[in-house]
C-alpha positions as CSV (number, residue, x, y, z in Angstrom):
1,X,206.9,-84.5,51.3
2,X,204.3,-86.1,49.4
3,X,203.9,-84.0,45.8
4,X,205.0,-85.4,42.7
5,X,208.5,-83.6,42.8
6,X,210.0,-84.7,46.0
7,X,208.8,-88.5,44.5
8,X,211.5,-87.4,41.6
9,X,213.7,-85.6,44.0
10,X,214.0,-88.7,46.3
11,X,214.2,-91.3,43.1
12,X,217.0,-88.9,41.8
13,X,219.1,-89.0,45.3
14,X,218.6,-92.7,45.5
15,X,219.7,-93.2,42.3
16,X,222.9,-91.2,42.7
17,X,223.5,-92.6,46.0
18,X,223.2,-96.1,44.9
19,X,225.4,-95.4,41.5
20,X,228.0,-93.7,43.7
21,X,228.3,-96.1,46.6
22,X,228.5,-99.1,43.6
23,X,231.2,-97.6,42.0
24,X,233.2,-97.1,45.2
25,X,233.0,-93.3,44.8
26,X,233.5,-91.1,47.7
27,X,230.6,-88.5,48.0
28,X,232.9,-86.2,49.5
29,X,235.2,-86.5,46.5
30,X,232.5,-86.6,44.3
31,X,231.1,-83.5,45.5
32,X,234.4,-81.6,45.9
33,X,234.8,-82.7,41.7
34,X,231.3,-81.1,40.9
35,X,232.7,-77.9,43.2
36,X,230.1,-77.9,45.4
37,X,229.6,-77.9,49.2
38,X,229.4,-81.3,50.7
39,X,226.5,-80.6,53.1
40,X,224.6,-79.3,49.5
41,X,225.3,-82.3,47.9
42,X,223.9,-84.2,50.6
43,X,220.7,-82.6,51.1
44,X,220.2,-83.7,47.4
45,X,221.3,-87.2,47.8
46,X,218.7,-87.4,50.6
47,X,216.1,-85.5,48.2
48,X,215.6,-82.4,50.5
49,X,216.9,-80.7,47.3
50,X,216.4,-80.8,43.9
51,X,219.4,-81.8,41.1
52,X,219.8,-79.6,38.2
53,X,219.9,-81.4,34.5
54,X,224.3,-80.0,34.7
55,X,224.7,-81.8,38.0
56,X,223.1,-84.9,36.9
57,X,225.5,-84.8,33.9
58,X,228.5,-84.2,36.2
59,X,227.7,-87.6,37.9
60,X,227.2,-89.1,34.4
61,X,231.1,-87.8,33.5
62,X,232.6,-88.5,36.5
63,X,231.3,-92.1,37.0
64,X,230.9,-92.6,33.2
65,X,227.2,-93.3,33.0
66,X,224.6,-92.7,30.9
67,X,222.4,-90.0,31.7
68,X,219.2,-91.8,30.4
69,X,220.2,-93.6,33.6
70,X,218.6,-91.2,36.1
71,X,215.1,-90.7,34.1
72,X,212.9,-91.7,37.0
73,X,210.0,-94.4,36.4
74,X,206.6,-93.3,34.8
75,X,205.2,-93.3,38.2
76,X,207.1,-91.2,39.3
77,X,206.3,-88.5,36.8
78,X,202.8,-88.1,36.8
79,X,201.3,-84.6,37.6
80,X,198.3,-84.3,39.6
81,X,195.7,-82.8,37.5
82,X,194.8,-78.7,38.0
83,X,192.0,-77.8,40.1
84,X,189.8,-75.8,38.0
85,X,188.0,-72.7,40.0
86,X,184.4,-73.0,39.8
């Protein structure tokens, strides 16, 4: 897992994770709350899976953060340039 959007998948989970586990949230409640399976949940939490812009929100409601909170680092974002065919 070395691309571009498993760096943002992993930053993402971390991020949640971190937020979740600092607030003294559950991720089994939190999960149950966003009415989704555990096991789902924490393939994303451990990046194997991507969050979706409405899950990231749900966190954001639930926990009462902002959701500029979870806009990874610039370095994190750049896109390896196309290969052009010859």
């Amino acid at each position: 897992m070395t691309n571009k959007r498993s760096m943002v998948d992993r930053w993402l989970g971390a991020k949640a994770s971190r937020l979740l586990k600092e607030e003294g949230y559950k991720y089994s409640d939190v999960a149950r709350r966003m009415r989704m399976p555990y096991s789902t949940f924490s393939a994303k939490r451990r990046g194997h899976s991507s969050f979706s812009f409405p899950e990231i929100y749900t966190i954001c409601l639930i926990t009462g953060h902002d959701p500029g909170e979870f806009v990874p680092p610039r370095s994190h974002l750049r896109l390896s340039p196309k290969h052009r065919r010859p």
